[in-house]
Backbone bond lengths (Angstrom), bond angles and torsions (degrees), N, CA, C in turn:
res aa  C-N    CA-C-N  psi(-1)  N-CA   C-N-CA  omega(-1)  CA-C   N-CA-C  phi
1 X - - - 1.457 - - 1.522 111.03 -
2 X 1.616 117.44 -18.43 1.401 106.47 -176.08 1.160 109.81 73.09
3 X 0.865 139.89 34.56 1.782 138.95 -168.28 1.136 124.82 -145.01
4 X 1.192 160.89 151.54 1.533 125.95 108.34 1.611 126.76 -48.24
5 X 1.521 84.08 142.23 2.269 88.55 179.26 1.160 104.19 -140.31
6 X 1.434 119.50 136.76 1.752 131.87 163.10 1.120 113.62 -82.21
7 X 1.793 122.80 164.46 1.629 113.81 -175.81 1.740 72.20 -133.78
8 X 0.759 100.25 -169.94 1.736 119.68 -170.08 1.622 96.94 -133.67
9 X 1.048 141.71 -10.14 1.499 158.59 172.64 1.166 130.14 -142.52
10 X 1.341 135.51 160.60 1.777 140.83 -176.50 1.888 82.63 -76.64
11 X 1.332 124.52 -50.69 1.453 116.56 -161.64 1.478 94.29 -55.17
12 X 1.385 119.04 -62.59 1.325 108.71 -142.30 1.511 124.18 -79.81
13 X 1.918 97.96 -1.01 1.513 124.24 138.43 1.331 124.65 -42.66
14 X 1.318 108.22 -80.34 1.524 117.58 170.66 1.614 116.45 -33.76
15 X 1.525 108.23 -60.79 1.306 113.97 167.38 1.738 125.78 -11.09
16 X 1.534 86.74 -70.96 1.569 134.21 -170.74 1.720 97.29 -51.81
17 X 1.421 103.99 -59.57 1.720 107.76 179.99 1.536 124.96 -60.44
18 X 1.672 106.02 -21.39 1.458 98.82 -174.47 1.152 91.79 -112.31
19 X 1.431 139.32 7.73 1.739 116.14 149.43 1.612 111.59 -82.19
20 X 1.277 115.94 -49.30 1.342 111.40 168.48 1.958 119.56 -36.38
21 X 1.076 92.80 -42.99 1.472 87.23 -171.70 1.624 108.80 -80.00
22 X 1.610 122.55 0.24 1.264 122.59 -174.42 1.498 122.82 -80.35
23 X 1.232 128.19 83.19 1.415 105.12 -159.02 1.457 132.77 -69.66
24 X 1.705 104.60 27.92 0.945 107.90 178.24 1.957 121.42 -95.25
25 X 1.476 89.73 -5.48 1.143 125.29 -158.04 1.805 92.20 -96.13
26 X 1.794 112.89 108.98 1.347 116.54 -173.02 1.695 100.55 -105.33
27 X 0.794 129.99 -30.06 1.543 113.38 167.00 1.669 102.78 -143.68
28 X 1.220 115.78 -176.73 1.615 132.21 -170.88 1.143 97.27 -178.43
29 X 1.550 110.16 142.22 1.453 129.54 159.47 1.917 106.35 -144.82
30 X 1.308 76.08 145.95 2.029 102.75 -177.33 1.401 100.41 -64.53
31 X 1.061 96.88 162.22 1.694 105.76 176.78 1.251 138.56 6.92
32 X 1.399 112.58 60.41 1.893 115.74 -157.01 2.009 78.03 -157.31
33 X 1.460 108.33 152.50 1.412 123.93 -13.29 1.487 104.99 -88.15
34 X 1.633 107.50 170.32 1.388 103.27 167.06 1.470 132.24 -101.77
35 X 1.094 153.70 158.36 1.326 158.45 -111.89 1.268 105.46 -156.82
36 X 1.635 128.29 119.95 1.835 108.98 -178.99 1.834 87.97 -105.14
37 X 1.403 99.23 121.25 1.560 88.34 168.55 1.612 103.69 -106.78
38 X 1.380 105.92 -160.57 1.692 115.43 -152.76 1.596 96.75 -67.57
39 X 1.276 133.82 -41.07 1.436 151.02 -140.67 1.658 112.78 -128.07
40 X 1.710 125.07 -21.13 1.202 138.82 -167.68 1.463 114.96 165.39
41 X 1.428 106.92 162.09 1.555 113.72 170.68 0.964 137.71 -81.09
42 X 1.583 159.25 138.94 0.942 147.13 -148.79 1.464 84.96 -139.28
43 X 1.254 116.46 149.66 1.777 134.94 166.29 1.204 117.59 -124.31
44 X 0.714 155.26 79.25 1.763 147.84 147.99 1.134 128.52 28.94
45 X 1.140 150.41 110.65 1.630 139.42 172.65 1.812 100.90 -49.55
46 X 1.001 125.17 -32.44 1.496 110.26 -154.80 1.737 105.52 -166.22
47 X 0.963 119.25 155.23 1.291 133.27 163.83 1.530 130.26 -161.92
48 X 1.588 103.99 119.56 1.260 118.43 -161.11 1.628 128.15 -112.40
49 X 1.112 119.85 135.94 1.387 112.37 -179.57 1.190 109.18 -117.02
50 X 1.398 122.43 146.06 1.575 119.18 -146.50 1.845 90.65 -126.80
51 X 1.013 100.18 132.37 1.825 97.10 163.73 1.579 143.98 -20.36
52 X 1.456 105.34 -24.18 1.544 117.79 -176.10 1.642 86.43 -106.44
53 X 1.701 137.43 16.81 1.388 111.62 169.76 1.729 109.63 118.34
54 X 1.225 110.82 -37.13 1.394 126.86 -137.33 1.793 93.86 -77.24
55 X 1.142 94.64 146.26 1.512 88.43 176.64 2.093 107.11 -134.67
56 X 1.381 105.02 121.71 1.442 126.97 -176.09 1.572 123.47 -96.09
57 X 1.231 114.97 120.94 1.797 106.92 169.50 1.549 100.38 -99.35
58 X 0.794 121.81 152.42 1.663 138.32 -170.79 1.849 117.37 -140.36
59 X 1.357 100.82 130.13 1.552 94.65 -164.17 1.560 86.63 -136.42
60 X 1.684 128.54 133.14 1.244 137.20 177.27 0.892 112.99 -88.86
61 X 1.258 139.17 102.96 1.781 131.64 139.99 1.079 124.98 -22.43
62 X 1.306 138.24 116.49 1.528 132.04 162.08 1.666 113.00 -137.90
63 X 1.170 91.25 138.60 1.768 105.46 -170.29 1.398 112.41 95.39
64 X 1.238 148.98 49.17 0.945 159.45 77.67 2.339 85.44 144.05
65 X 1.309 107.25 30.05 1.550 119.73 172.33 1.440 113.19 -75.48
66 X 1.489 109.01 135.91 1.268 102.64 -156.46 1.806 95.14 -123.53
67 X 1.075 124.12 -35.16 1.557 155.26 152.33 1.413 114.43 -53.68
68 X 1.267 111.51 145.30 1.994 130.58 155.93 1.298 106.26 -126.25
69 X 1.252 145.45 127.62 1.383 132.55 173.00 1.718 110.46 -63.69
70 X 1.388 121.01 -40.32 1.089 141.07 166.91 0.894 111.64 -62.43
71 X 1.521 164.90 14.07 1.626 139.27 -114.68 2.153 68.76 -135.50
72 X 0.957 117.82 -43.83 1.506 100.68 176.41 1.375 140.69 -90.30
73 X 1.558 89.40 12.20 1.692 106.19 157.51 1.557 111.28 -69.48
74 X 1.409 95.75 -44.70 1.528 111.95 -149.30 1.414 91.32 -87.82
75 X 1.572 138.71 -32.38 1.263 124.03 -179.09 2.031 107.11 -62.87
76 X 1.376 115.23 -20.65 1.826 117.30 -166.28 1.494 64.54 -96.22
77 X 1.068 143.44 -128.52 1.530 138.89 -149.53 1.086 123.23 -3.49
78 X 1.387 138.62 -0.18 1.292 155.19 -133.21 1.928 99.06 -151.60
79 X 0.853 100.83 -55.89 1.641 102.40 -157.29 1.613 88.66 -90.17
80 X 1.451 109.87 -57.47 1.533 101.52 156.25 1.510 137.86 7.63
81 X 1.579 103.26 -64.55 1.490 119.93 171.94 1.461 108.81 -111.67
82 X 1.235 131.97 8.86 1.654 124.93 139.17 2.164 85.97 102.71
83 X 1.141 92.35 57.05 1.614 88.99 178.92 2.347 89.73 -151.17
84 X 1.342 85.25 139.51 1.127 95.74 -179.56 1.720 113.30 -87.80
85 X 1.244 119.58 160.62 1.453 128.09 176.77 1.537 128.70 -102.65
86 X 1.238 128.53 150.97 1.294 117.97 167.55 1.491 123.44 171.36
87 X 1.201 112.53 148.33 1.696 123.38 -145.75 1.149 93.54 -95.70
88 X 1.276 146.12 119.95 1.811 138.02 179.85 1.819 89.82 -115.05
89 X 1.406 109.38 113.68 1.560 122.44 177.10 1.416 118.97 -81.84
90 X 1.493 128.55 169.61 1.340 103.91 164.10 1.697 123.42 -69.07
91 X 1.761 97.33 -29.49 1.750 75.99 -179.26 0.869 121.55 -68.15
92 X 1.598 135.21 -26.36 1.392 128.70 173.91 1.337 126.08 -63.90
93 X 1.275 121.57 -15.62 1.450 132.68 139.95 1.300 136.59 -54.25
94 X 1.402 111.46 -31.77 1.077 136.04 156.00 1.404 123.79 -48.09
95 X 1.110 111.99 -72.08 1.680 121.14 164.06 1.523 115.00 -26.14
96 X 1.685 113.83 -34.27 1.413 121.28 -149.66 1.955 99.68 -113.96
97 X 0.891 105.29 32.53 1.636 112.32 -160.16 1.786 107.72 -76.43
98 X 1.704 84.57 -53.18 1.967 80.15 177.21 1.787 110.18 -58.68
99 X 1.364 105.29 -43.80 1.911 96.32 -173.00 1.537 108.99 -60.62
100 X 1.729 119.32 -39.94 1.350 102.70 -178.67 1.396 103.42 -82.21
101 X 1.370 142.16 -17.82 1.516 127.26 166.60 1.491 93.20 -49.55
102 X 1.526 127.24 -73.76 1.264 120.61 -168.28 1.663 128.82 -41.40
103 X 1.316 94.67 -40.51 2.022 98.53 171.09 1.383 111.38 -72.83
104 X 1.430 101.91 -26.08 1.542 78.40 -179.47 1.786 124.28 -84.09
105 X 1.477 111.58 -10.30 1.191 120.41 139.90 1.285 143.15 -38.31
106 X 1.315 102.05 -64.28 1.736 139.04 173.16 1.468 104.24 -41.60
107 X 1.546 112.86 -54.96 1.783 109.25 -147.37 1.758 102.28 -83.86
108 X 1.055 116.35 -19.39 1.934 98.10 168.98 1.443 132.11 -70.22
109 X 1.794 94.90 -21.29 1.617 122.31 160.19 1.588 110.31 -42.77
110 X 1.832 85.96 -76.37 1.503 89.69 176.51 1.853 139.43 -40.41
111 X 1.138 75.37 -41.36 1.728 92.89 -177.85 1.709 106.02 -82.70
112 X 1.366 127.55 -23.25 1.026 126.80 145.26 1.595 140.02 -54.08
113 X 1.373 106.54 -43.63 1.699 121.92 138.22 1.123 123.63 -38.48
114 X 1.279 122.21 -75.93 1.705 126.63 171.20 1.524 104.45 -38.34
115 X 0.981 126.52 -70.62 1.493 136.61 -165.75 1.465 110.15 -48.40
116 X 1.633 102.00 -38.06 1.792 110.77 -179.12 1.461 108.83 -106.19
117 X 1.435 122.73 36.97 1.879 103.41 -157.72 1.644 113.68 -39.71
118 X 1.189 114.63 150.64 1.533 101.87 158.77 1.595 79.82 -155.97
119 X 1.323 108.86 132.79 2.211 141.98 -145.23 1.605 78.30 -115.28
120 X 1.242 130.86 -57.85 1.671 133.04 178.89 1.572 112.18 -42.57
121 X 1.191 120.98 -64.78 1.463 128.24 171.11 1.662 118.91 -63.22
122 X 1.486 120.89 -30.07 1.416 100.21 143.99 0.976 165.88 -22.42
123 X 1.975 94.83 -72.70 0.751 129.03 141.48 1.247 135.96 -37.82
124 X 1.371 117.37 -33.86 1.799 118.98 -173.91 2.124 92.19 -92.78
125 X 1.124 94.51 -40.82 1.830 88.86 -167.41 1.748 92.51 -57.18
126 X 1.403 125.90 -52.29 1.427 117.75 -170.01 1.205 137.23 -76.34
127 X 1.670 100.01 1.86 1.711 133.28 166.61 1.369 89.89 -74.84
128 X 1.152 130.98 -70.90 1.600 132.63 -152.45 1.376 106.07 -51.90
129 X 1.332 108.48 -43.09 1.697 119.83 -145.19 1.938 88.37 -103.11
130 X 0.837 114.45 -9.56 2.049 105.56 160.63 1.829 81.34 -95.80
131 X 0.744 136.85 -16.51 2.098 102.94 178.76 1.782 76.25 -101.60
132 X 0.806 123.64 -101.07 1.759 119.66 -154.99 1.548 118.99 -88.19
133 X 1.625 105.93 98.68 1.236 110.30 -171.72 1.541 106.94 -94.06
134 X 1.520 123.62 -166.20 1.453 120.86 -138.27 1.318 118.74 4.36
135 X 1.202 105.55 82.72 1.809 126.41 -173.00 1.651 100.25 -107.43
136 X 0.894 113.43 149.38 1.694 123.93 -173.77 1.532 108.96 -85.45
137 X 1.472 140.94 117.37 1.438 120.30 -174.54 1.547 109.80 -66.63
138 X 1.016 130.49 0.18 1.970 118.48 166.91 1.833 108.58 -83.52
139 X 1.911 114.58 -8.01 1.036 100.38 -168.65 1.970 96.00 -91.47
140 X 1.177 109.26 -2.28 1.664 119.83 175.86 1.344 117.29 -87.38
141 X 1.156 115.71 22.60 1.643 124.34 -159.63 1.759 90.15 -96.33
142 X 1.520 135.03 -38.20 1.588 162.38 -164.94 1.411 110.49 -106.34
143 X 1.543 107.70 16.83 1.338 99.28 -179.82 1.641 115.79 -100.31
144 X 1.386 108.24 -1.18 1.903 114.38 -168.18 1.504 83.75 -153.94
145 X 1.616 122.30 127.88 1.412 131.09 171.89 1.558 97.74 -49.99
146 X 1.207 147.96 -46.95 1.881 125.65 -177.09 0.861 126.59 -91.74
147 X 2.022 117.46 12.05 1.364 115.82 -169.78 1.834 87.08 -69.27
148 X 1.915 95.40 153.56 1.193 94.81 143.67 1.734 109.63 -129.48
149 X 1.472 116.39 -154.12 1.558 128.61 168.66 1.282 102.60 -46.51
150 X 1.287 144.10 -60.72 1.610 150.95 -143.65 1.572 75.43 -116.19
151 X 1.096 170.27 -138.87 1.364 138.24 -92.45 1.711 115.49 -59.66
152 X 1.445 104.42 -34.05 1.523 90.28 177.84 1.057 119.82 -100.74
153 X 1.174 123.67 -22.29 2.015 113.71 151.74 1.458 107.90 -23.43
154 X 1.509 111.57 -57.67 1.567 122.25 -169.26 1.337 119.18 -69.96
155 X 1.268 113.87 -35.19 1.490 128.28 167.69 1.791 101.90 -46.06
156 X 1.703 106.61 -91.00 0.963 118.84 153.72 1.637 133.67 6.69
157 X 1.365 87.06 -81.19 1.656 100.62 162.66 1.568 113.33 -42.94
158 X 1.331 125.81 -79.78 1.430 128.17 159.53 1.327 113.64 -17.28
159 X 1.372 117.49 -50.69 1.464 105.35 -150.23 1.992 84.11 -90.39
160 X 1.035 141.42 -31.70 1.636 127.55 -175.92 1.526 107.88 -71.92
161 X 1.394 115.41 -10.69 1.343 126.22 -145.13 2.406 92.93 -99.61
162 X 1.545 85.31 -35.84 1.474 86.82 179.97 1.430 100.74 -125.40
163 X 1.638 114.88 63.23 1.072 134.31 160.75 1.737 120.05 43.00
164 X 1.441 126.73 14.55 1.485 145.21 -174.22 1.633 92.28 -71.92
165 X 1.287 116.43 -38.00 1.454 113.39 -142.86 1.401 95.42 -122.00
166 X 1.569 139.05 -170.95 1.103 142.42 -173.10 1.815 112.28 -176.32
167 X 1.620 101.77 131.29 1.274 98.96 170.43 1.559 98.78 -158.40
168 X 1.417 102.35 173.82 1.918 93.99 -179.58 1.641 87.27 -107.09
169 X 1.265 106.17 117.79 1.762 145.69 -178.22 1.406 89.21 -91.83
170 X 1.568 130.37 -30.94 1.521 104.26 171.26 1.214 144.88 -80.22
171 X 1.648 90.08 -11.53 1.766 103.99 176.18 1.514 121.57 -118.29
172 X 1.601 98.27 -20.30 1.520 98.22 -179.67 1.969 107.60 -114.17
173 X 1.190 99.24 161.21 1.272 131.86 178.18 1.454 115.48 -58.60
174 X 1.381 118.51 118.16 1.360 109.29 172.99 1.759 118.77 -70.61
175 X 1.131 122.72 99.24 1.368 121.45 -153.65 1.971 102.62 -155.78
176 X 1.490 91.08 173.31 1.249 89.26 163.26 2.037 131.61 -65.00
177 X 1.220 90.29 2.33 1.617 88.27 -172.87 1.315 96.01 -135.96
178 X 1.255 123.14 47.48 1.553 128.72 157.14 1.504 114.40 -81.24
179 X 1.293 120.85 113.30 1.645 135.98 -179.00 1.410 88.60 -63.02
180 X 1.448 123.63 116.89 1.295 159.93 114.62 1.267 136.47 -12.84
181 X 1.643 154.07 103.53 0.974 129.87 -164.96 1.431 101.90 -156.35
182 X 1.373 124.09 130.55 1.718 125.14 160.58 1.673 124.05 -31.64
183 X 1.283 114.98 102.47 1.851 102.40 176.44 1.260 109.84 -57.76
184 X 2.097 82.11 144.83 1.702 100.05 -158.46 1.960 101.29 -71.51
């Protein structure tokens, strides 16, 4: 996002980390849009626009709420202006715990990347990994004479982060022995 952002909850944190880390996911903004209903305003936890166009309002459950009394105002207010709806709960967050443990690892990398680009070391990690794929990221550490640990974590990071790269973030560990793979 380039930003600083507040959540108003640990969920709508969590939330926040596993769209960020989606690279399907081309922009997001916090708490927008807002909604005038009959009695008060309502704002959105989130709103997302997804790569194929699509545009999402997103509202977090927290405290184990399963209901909106409103939730079908806001779905015709919603479709209305050509944006889809949807309730993200904690358990369904739940399900998703290792990838946002992992992003939330991942994203200071990233932003450490951005901050340092180096297009050469990209380049060399995504040379390696089209000749030898499910490659381990500690075996990319020897792939550019100045890489070190923290440049290609960050590389790395970047490159899963804008979908170049590929690994299953749901089962494995963001670590040195994360299996590696070219996006399909």
């Amino acid at each position: 996002m380039d930003r600083s952002v507040c959540f108003g909850s640990r969920m709508e944190f969590f939330h926040w980390l596993l769209l960020e880390g989606d690279p399907e996911v081309v922009q997001l903004c916090e708490y927008y849009p807002s909604v005038q209903l009959e009695s008060r305003e309502f704002v959105f936890d989130m709103w997302v626009r997804w790569r194929d166009g699509r545009q999402e309002c997103r509202e977090v459950l927290t405290g184990g709420s399963r209901e909106m009394p409103e939730w079908a105002v806001l779905v015709h207010w919603a479709q209305e202006r050509g944006y889809g709806c949807r309730l993200v709960t904690e358990q369904q967050l739940a399900g998703s715990m290792k990838r946002i443990n992992n992003w939330r690892r991942m994203l200071p990398f990233v932003k450490y990347a951005i901050d340092n680009p180096d297009a050469e070391l990209e380049r060399a990690v995504l040379q390696r990994l089209r000749v030898l794929t499910d490659l381990p990221m500690r075996e990319l550490v020897r792939v550019h004479p100045r890489a070190n640990d923290t440049t290609v974590t960050a590389v790395v990071a970047k490159l899963l982060h804008s979908g170049k790269l590929g690994a299953d973030l749901d089962i494995q560990h963001f670590g040195p022995n994360l299996l590696l793979h070219p996006a399909a």
